[in-house]
C-alpha positions in Angstrom: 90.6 17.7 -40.9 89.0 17.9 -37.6 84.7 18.8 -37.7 83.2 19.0 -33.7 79.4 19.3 -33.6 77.7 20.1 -30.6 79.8 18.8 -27.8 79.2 18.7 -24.6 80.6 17.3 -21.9 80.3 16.6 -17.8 82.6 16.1 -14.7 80.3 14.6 -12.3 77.0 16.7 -12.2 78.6 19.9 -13.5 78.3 20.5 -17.2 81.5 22.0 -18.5 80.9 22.4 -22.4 77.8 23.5 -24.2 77.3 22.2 -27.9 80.7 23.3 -28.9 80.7 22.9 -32.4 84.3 24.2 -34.4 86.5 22.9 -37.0 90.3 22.8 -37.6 91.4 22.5 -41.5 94.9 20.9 -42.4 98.0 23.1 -43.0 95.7 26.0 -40.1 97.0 26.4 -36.8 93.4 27.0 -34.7 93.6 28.9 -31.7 91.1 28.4 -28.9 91.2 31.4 -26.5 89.1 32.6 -23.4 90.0 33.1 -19.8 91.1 30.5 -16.9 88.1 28.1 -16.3 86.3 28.8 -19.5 86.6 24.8 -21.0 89.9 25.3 -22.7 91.7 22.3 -21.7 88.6 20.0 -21.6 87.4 20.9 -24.8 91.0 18.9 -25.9 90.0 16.1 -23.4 87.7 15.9 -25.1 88.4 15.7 -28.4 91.2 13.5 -27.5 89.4 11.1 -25.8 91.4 11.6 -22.5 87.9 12.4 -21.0 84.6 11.1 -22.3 82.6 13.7 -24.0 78.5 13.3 -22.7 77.2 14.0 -25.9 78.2 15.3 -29.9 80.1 14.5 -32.6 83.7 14.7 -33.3 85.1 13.6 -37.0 88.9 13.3 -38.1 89.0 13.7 -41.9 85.4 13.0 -42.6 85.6 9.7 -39.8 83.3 9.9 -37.3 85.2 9.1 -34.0 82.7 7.5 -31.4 83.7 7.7 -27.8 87.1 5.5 -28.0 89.8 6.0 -25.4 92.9 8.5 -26.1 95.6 5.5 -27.1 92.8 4.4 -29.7 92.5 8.3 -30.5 96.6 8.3 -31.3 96.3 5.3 -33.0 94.0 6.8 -35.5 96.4 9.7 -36.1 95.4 12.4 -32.7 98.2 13.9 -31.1 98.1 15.1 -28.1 100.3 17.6 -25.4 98.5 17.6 -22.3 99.5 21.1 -20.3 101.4 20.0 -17.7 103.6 17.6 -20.0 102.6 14.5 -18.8 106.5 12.6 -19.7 107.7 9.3 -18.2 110.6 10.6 -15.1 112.2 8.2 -14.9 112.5 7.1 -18.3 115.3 8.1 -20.6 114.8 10.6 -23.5 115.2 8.2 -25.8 112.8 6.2 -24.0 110.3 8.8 -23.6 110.1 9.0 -27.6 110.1 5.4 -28.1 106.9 5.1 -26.1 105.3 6.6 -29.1 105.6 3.7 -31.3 102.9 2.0 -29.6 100.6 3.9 -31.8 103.3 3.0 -35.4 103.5 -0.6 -37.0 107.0 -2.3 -36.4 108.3 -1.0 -39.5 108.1 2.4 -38.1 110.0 1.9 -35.1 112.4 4.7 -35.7 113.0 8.3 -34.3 113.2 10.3 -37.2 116.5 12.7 -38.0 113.2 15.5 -37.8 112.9 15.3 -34.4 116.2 16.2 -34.2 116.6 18.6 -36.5 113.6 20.3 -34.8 114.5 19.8 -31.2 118.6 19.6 -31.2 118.7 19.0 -27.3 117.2 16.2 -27.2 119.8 14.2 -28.9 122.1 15.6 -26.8 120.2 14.7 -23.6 119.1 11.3 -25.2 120.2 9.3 -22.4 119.2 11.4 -19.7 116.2 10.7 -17.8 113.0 12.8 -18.4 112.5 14.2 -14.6 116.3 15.5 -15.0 115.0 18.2 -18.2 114.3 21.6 -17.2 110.8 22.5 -17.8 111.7 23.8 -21.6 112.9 20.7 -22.3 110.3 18.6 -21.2 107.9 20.9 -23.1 110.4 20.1 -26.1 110.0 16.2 -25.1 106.3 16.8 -25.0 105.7 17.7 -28.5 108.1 15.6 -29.8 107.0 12.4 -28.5 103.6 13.4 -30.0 104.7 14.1 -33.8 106.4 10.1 -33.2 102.8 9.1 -33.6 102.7 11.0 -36.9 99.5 12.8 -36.2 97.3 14.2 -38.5 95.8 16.7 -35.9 97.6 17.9 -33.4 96.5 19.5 -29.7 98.6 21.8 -28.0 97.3 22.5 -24.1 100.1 25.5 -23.1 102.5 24.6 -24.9 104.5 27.8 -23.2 103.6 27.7 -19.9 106.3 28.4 -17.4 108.9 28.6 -20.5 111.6 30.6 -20.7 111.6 33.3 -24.1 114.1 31.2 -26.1 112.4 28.0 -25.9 108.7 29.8 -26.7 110.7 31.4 -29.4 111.5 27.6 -30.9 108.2 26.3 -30.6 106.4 28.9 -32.2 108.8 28.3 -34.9 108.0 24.8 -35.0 104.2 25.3 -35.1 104.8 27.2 -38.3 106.9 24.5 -39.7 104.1 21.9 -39.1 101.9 24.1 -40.2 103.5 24.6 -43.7 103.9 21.3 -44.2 100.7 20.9 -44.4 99.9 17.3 -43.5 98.3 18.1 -40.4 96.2 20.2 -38.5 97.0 22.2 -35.3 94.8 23.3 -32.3 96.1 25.4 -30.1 95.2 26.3 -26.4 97.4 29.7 -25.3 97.0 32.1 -22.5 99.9 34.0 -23.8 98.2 36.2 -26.5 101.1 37.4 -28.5 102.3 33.5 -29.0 98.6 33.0 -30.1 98.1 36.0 -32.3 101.8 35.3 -33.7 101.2 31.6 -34.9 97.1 30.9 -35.8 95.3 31.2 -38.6 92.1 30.8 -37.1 90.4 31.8 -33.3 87.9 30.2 -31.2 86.7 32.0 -28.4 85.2 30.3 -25.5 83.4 31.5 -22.8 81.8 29.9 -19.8 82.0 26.4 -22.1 80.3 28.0 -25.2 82.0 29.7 -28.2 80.9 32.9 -28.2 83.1 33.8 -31.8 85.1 32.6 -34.0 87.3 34.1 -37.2 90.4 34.1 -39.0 92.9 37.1 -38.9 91.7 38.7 -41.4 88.3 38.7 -40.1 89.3 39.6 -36.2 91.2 42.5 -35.0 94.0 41.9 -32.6 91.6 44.9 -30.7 88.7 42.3 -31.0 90.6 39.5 -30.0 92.0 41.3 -26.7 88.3 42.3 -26.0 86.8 39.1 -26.4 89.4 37.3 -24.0 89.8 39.8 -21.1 87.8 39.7 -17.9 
């Protein structure tokens, strides 16, 4: 689903990725790991578009994508859950979904029972605005508002950062629904290791803006991972 070749990419005069080249097949959840500061989250800047990449190649299902902005990016099927959340305070629940049907012909403009089903609290705080959720609920707004764009990847930045253990819990069981669908591909940014280890198929290891491995579970040790991730 998703094939990078040799990105790279700047903030200012400071080059913060160097010809990252990985790829993310549909119905995997891919795992990009390193330390604090390595290029985690700009790598999915990147490939979402919310930052301009300098140079490289990033295809969706054999498309090349050329440098278009991130609501171009959703419209052609990108999801994207920046860390930090990134939800509308003051608008409703509800509201916060609805957003998502900018990317969705009219036809579409429907919350799906899914979301729902996946995320039960957020019909039951439909009407209450977004900077009223506890973190774990925003974080539940989060993804949710991305699958309204039905996305065919999907990029998780922290997804359980500052969560409390029963809402991690419920989105790692949601990553493996999504992922056993099998409509969609799932990159995944964690800095909690067992969350990582738990839900991906496939690791990318990142250091100082290069990947420096790369494997599947069966082909990395949980010994090799730790190794390849600690300071």
């Amino acid at each position: 689903m998703l094939d990078v070749k040799d990105l790279c990419l700047h903030y200012g005069g400071s080059q913060i990725l160097h010809d990252v080249s990985l790829t993310a097949a549909q119905g995997e959840v891919t795992c990009i790991m390193g330390t604090n500061g390595v290029g985690k989250t700009s790598l999915l800047k990147a490939i979402s578009g919310a930052h301009p990449r300098s140079s490289g190649e990033v295809m969706l299902a054999g498309d090349r994508l050329d440098r278009l902005p991130a609501h171009a990016m959703a419209r052609l099927g990108v999801g994207y859950v920046p860390q930090g959340r990134d939800i509308f305070q003051l608008l409703t629940v509800t509201e916060n979904l609805e957003t998502g049907f900018a990317c969705l012909p009219p036809s579409e403009h429907v919350i799906p029972d899914e979301i729902y089903d996946l995320f039960p609290v957020l019909r039951d705080m439909a009407h209450r605005r977004g900077g009223d959720l506890s973190g774990g609920q925003q974080q539940q707004l989060a993804i949710a508002r991305a699958l309204i764009t039905k996305p065919r990847l999907l990029l998780l930045d922290e997804p359980t950062e500052g969560i409390q253990p029963n809402i991690i819990q419920q989105i790692g069981r949601v990553i493996d629904y999504l992922r056993d669908k099998g409509d969609m591909a799932i990159v995944l940014v964690e800095q909690y290791f067992d969350f990582a280890y738990d839900h991906a198929d496939r690791f990318v290891i990142l250091r100082r803006g290069k990947v420096i491995g790369e494997g599947t579970r069966d082909t990395l040790s949980r010994d090799e991972l730790v190794a390849s991730v600690s300071v």
